[in-house]
mmCIF file of the N, C-alpha and C atoms, coordinates in Angstrom:
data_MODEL
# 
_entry.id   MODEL 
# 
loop_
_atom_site.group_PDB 
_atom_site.id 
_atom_site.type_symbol 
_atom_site.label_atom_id 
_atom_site.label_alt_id 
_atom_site.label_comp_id 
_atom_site.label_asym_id 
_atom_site.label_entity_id 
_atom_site.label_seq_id 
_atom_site.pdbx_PDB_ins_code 
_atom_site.Cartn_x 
_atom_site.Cartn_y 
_atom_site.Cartn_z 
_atom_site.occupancy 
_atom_site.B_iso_or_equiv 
_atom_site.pdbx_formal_charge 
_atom_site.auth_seq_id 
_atom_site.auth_comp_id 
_atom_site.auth_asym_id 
_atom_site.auth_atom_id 
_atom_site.pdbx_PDB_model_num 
ATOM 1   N N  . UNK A 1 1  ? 0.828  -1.185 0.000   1.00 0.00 ? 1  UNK A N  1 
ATOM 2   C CA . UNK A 1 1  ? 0.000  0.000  0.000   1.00 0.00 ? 1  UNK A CA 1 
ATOM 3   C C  . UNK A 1 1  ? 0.880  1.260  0.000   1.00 0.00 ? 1  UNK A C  1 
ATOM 4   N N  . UNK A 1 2  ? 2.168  0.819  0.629   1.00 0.00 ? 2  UNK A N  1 
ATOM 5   C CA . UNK A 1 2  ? 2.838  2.521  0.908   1.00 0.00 ? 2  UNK A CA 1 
ATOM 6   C C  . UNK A 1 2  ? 3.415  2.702  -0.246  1.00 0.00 ? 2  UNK A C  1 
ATOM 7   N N  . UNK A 1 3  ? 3.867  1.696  -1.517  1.00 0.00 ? 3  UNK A N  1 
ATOM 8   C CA . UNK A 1 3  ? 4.551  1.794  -2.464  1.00 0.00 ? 3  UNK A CA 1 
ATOM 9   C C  . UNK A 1 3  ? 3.596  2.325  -3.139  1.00 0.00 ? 3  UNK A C  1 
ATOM 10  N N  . UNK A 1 4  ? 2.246  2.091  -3.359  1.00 0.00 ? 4  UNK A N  1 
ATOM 11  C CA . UNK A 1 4  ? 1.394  2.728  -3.936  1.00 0.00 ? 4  UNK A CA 1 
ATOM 12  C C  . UNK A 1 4  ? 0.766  4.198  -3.859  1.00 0.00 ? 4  UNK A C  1 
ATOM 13  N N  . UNK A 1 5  ? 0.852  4.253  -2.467  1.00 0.00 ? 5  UNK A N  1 
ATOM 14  C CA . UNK A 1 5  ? 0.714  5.814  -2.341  1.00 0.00 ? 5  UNK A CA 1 
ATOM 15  C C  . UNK A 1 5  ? 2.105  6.369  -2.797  1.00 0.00 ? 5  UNK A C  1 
ATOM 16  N N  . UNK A 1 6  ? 3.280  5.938  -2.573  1.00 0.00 ? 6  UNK A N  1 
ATOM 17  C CA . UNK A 1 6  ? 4.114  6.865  -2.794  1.00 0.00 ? 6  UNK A CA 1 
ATOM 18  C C  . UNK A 1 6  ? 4.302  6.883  -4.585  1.00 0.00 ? 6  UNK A C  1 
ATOM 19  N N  . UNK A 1 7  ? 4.213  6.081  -4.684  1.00 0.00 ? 7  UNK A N  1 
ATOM 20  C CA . UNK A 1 7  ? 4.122  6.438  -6.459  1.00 0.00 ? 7  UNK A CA 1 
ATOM 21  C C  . UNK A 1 7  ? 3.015  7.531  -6.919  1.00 0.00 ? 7  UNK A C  1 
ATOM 22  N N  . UNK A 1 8  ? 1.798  6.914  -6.566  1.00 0.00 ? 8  UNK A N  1 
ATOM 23  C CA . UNK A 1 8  ? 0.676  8.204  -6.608  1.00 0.00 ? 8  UNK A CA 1 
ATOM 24  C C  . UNK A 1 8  ? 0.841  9.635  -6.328  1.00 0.00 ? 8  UNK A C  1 
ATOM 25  N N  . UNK A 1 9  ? 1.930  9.684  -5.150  1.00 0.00 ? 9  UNK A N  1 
ATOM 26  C CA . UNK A 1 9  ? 2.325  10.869 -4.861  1.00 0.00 ? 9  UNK A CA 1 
ATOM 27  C C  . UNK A 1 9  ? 3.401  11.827 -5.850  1.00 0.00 ? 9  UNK A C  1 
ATOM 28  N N  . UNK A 1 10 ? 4.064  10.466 -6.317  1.00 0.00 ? 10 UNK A N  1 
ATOM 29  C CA . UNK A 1 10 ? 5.025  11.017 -7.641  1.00 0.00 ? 10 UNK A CA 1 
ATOM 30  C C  . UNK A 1 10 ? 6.489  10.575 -6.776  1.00 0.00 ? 10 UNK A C  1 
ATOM 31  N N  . UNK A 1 11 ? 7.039  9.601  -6.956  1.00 0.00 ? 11 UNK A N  1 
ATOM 32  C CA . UNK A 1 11 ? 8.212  9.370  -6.084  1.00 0.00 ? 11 UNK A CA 1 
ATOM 33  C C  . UNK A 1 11 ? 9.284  9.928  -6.802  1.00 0.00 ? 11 UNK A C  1 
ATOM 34  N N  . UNK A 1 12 ? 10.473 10.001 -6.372  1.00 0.00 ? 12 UNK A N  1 
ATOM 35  C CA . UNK A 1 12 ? 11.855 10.590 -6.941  1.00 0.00 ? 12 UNK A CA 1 
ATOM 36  C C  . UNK A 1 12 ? 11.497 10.204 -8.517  1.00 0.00 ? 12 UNK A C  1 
ATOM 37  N N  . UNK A 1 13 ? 11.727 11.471 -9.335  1.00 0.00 ? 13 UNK A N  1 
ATOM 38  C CA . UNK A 1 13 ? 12.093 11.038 -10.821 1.00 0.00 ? 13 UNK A CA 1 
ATOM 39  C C  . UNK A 1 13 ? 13.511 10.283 -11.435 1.00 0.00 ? 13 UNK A C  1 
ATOM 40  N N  . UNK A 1 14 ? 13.506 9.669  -11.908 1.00 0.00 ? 14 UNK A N  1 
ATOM 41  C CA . UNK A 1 14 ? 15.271 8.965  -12.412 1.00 0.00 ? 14 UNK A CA 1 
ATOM 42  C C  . UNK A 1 14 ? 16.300 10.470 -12.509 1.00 0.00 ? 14 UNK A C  1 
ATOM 43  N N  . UNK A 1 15 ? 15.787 11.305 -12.879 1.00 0.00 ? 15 UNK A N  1 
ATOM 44  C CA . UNK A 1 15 ? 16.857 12.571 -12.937 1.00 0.00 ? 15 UNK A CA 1 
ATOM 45  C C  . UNK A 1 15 ? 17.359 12.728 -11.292 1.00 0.00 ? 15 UNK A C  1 
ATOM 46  N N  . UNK A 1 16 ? 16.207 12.637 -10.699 1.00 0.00 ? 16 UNK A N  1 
ATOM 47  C CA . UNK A 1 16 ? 16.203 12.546 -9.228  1.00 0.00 ? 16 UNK A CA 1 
ATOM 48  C C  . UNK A 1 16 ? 17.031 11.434 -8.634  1.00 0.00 ? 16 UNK A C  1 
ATOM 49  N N  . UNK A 1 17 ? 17.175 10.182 -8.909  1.00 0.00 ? 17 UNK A N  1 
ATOM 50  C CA . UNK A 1 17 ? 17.469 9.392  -8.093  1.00 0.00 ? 17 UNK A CA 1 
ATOM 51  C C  . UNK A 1 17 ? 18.770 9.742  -8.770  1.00 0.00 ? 17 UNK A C  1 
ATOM 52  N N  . UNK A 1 18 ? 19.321 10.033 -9.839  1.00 0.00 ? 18 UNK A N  1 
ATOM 53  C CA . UNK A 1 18 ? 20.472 9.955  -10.338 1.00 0.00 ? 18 UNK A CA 1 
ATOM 54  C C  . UNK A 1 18 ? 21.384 10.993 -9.754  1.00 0.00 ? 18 UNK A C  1 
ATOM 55  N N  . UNK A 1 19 ? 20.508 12.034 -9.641  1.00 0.00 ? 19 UNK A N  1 
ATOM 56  C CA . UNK A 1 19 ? 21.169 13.361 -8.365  1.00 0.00 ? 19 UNK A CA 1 
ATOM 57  C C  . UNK A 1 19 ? 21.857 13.230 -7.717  1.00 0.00 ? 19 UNK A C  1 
ATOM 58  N N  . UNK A 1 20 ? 20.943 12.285 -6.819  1.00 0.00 ? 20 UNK A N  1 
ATOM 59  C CA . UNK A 1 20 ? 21.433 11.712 -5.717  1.00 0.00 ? 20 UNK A CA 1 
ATOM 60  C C  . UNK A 1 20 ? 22.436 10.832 -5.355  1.00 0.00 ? 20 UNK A C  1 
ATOM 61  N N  . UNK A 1 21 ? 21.928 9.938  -6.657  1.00 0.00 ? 21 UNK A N  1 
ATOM 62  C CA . UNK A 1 21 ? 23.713 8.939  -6.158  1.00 0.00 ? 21 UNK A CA 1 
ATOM 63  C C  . UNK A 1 21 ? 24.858 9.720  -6.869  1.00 0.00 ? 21 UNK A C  1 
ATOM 64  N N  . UNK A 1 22 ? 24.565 10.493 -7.672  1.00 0.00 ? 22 UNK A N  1 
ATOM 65  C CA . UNK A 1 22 ? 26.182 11.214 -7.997  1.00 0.00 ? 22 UNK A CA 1 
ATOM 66  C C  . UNK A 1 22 ? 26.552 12.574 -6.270  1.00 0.00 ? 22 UNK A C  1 
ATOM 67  N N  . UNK A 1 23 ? 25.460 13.131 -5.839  1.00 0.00 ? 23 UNK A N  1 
ATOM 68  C CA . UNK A 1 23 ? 25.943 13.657 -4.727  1.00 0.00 ? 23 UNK A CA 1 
ATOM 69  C C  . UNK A 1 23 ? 26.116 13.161 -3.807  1.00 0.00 ? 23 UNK A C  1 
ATOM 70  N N  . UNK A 1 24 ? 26.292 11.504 -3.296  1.00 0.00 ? 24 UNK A N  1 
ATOM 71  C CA . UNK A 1 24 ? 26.338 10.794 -2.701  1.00 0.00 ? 24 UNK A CA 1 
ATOM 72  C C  . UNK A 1 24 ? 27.806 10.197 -2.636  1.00 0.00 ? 24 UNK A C  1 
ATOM 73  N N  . UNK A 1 25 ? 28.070 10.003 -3.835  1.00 0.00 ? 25 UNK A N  1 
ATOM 74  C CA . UNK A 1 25 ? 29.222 9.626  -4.410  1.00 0.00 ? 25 UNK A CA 1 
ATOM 75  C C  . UNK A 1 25 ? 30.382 10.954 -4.357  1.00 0.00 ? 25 UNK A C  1 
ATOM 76  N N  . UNK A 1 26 ? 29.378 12.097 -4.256  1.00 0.00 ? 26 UNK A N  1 
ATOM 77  C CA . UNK A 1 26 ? 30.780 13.023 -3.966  1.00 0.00 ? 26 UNK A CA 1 
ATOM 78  C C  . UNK A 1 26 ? 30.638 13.126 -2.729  1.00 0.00 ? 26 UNK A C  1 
ATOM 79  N N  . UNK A 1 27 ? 30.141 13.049 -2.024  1.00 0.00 ? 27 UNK A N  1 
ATOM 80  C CA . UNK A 1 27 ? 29.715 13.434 -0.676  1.00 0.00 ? 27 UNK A CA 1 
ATOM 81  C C  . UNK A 1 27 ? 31.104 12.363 -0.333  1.00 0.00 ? 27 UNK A C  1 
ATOM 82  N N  . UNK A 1 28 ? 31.354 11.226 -0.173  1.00 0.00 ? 28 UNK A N  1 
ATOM 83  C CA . UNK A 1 28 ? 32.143 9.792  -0.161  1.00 0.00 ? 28 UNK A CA 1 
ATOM 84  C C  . UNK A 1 28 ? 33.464 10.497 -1.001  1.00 0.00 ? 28 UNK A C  1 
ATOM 85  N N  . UNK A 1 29 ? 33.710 10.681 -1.929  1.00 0.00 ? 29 UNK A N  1 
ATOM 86  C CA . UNK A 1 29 ? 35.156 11.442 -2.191  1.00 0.00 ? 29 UNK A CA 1 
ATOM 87  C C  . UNK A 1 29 ? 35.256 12.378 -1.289  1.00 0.00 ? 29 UNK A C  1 
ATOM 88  N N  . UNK A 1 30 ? 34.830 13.459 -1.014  1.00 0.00 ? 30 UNK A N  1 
ATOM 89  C CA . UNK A 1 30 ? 35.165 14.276 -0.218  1.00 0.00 ? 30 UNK A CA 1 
ATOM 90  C C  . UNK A 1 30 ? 35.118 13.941 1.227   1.00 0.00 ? 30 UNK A C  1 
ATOM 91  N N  . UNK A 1 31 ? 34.867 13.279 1.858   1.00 0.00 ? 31 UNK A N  1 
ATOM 92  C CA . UNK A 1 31 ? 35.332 12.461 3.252   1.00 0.00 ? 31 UNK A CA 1 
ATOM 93  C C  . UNK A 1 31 ? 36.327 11.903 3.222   1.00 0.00 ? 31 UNK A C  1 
ATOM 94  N N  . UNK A 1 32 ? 36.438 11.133 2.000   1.00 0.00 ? 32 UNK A N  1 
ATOM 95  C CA . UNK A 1 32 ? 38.099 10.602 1.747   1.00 0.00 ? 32 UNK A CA 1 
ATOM 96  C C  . UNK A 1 32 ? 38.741 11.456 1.871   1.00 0.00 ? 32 UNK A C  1 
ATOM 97  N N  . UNK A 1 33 ? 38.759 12.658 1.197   1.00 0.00 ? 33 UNK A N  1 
ATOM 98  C CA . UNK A 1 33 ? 39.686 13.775 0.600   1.00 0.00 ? 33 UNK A CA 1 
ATOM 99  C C  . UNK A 1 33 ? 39.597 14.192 2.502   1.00 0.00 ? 33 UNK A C  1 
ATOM 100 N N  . UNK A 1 34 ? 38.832 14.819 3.291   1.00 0.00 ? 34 UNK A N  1 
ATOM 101 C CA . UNK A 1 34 ? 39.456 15.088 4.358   1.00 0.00 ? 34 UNK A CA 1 
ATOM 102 C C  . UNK A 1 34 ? 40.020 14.267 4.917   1.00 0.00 ? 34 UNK A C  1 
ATOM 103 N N  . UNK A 1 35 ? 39.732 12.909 5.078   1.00 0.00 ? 35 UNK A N  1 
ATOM 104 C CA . UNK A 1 35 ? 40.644 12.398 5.903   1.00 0.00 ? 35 UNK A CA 1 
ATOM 105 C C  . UNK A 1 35 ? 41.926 11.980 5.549   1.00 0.00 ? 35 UNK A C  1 
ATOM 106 N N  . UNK A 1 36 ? 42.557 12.292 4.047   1.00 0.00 ? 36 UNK A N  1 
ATOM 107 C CA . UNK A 1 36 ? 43.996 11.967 3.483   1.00 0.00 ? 36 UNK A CA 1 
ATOM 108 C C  . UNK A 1 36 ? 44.230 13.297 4.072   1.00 0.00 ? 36 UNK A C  1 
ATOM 109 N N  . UNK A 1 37 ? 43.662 14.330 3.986   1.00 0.00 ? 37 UNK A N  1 
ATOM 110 C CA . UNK A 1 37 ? 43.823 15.853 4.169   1.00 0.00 ? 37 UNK A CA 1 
ATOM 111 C C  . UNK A 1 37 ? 44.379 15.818 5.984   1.00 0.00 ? 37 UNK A C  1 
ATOM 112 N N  . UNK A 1 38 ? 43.203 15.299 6.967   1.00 0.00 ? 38 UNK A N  1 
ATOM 113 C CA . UNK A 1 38 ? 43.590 15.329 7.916   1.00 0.00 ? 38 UNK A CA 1 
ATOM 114 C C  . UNK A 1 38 ? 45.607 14.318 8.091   1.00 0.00 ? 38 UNK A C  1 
ATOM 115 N N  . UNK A 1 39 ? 45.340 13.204 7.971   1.00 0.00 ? 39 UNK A N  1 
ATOM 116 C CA . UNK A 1 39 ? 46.524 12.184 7.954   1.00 0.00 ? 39 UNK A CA 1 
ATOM 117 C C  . UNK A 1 39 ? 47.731 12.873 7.382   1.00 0.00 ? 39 UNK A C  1 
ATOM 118 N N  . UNK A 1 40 ? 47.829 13.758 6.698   1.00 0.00 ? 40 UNK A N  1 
ATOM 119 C CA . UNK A 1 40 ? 48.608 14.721 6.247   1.00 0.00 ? 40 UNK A CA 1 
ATOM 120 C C  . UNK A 1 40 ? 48.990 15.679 6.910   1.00 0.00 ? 40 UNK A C  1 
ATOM 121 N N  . UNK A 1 41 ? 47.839 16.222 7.504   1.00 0.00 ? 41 UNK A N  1 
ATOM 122 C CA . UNK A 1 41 ? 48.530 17.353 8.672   1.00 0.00 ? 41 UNK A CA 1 
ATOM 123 C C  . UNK A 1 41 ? 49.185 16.678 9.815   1.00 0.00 ? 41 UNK A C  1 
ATOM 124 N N  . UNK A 1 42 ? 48.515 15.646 10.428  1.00 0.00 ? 42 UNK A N  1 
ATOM 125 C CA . UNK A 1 42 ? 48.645 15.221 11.163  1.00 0.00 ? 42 UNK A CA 1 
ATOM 126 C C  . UNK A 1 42 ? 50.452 14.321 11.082  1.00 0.00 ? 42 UNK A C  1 
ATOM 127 N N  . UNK A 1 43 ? 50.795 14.114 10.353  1.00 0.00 ? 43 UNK A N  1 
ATOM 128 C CA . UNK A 1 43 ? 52.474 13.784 9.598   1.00 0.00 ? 43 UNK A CA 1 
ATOM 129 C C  . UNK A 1 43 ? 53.041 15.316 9.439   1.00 0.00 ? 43 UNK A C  1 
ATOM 130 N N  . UNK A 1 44 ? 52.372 16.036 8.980   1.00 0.00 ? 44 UNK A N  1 
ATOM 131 C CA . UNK A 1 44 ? 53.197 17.161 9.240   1.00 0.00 ? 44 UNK A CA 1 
ATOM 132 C C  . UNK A 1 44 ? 53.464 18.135 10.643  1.00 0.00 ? 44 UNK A C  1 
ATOM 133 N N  . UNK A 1 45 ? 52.371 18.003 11.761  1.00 0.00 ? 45 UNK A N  1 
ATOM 134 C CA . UNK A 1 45 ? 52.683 18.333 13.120  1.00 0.00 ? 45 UNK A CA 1 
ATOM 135 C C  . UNK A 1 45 ? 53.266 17.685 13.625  1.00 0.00 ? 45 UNK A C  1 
ATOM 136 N N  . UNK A 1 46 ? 53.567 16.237 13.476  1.00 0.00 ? 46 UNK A N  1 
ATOM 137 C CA . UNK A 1 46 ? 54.647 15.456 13.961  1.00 0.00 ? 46 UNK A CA 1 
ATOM 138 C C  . UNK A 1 46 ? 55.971 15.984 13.448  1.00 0.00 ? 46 UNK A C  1 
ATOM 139 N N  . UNK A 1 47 ? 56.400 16.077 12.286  1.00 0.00 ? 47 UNK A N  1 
ATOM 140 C CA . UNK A 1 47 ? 57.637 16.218 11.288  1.00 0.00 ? 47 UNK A CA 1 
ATOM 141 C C  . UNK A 1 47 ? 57.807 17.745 12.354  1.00 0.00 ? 47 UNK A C  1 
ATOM 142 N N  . UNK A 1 48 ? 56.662 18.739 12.107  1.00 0.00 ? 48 UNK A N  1 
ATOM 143 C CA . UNK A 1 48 ? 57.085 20.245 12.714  1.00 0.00 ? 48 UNK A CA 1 
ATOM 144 C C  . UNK A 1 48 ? 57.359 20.115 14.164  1.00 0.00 ? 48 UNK A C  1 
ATOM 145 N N  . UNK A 1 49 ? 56.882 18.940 15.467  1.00 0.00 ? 49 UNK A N  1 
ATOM 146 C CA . UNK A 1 49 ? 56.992 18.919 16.460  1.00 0.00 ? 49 UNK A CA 1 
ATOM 147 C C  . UNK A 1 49 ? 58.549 18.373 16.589  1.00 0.00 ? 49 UNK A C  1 
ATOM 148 N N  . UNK A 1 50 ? 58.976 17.757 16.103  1.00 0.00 ? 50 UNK A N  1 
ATOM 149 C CA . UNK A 1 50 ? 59.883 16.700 16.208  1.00 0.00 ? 50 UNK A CA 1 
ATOM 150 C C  . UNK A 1 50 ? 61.633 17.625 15.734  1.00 0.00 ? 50 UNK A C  1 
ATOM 151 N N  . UNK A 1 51 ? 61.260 18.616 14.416  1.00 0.00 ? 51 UNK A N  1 
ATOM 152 C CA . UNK A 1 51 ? 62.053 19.410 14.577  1.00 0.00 ? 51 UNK A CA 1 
ATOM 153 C C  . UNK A 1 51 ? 62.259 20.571 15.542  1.00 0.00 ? 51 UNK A C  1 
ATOM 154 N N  . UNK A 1 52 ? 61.098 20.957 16.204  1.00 0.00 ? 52 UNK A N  1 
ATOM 155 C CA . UNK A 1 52 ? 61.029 22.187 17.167  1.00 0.00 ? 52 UNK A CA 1 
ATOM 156 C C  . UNK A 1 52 ? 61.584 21.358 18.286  1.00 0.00 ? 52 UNK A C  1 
ATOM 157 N N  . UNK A 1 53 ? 61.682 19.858 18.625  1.00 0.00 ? 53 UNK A N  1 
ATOM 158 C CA . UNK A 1 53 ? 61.912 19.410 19.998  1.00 0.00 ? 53 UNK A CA 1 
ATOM 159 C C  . UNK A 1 53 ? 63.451 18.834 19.298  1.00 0.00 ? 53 UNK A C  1 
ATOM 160 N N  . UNK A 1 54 ? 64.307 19.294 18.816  1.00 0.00 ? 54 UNK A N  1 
ATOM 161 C CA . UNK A 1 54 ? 65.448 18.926 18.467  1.00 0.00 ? 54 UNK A CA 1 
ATOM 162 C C  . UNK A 1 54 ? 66.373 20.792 17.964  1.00 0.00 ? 54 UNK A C  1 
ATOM 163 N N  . UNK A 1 55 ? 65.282 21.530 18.219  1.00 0.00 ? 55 UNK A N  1 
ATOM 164 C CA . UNK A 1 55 ? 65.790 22.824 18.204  1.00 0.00 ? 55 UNK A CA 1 
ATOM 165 C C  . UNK A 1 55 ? 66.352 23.496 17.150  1.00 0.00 ? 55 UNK A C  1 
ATOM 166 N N  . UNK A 1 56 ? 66.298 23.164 15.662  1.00 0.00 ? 56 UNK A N  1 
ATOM 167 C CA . UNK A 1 56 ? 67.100 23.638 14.862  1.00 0.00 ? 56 UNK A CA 1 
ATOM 168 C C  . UNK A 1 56 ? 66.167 24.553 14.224  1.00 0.00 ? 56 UNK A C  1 
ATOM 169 N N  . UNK A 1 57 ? 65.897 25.652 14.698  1.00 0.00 ? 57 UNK A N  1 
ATOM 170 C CA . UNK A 1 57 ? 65.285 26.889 14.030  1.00 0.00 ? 57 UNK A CA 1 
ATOM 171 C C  . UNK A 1 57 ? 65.248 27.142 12.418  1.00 0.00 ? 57 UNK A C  1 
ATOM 172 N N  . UNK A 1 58 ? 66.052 26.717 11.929  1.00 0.00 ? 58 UNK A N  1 
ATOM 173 C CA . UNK A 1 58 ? 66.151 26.986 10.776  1.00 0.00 ? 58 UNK A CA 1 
ATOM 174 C C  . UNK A 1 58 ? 66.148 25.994 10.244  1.00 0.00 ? 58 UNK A C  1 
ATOM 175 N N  . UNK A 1 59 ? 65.492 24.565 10.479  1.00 0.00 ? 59 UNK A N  1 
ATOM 176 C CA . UNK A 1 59 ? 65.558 23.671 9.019   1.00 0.00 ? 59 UNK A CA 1 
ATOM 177 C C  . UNK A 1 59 ? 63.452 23.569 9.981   1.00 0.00 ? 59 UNK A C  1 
ATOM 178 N N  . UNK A 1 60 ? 63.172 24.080 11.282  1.00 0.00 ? 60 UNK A N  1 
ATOM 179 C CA . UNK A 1 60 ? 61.745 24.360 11.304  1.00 0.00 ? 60 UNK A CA 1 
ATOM 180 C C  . UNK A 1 60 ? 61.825 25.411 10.087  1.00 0.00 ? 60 UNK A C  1 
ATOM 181 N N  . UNK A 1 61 ? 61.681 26.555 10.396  1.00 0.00 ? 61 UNK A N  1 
ATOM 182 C CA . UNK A 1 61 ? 61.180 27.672 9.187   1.00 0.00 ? 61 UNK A CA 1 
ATOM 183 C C  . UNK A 1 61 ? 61.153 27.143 7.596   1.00 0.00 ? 61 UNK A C  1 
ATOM 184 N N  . UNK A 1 62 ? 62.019 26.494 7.615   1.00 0.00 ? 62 UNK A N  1 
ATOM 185 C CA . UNK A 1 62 ? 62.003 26.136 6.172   1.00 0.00 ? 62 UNK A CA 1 
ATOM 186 C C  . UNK A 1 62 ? 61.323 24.937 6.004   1.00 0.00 ? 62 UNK A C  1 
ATOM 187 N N  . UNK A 1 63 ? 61.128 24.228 6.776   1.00 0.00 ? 63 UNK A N  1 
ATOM 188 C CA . UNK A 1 63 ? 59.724 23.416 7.288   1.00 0.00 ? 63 UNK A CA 1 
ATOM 189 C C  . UNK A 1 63 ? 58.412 24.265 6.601   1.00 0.00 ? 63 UNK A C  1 
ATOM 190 N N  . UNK A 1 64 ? 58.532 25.113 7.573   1.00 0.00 ? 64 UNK A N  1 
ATOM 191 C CA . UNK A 1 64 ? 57.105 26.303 7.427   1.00 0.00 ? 64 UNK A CA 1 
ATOM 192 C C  . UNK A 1 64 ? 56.722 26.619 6.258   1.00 0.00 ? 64 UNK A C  1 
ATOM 193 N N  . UNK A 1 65 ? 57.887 26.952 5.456   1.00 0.00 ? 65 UNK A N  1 
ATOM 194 C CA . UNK A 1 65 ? 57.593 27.455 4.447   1.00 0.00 ? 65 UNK A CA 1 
ATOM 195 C C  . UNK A 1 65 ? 57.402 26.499 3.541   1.00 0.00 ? 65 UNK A C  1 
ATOM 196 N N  . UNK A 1 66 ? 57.525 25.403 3.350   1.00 0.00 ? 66 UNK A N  1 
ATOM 197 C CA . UNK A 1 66 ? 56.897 24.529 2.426   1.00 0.00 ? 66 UNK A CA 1 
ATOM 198 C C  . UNK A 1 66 ? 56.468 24.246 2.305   1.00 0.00 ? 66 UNK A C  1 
# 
């Protein structure tokens, strides 16, 4: 019965459902993309911690700047 009302009602059109799984599908790349994004910073506050706790000012800055 509910499949029937909802058709009656006019359910998602195929342009519609197709919307959706392509913004779905980016929605899913871009979660990837932050979390390579995060795992990345997160290697680079180590790399920047690790030179600041070994003190060499100048191979940090040039750290920084890259």
């Amino acid at each position: 019965m509910a499949k029937a009302l909802y058709g009656y009602v006019g359910g998602p059109s195929p342009e519609h459902a197709h919307e959706a799984a392509v913004l779905r599908r980016r929605i899913g790349d871009l979660e990837n993309e932050v979390l390579r994004l995060k795992a990345e910073n997160d290697g680079l506050l180590a790399r920047l911690a690790e030179t600041a706790h070994d003190g060499d000012l100048a191979e940090l800055l040039e750290s920084a700047a890259r």
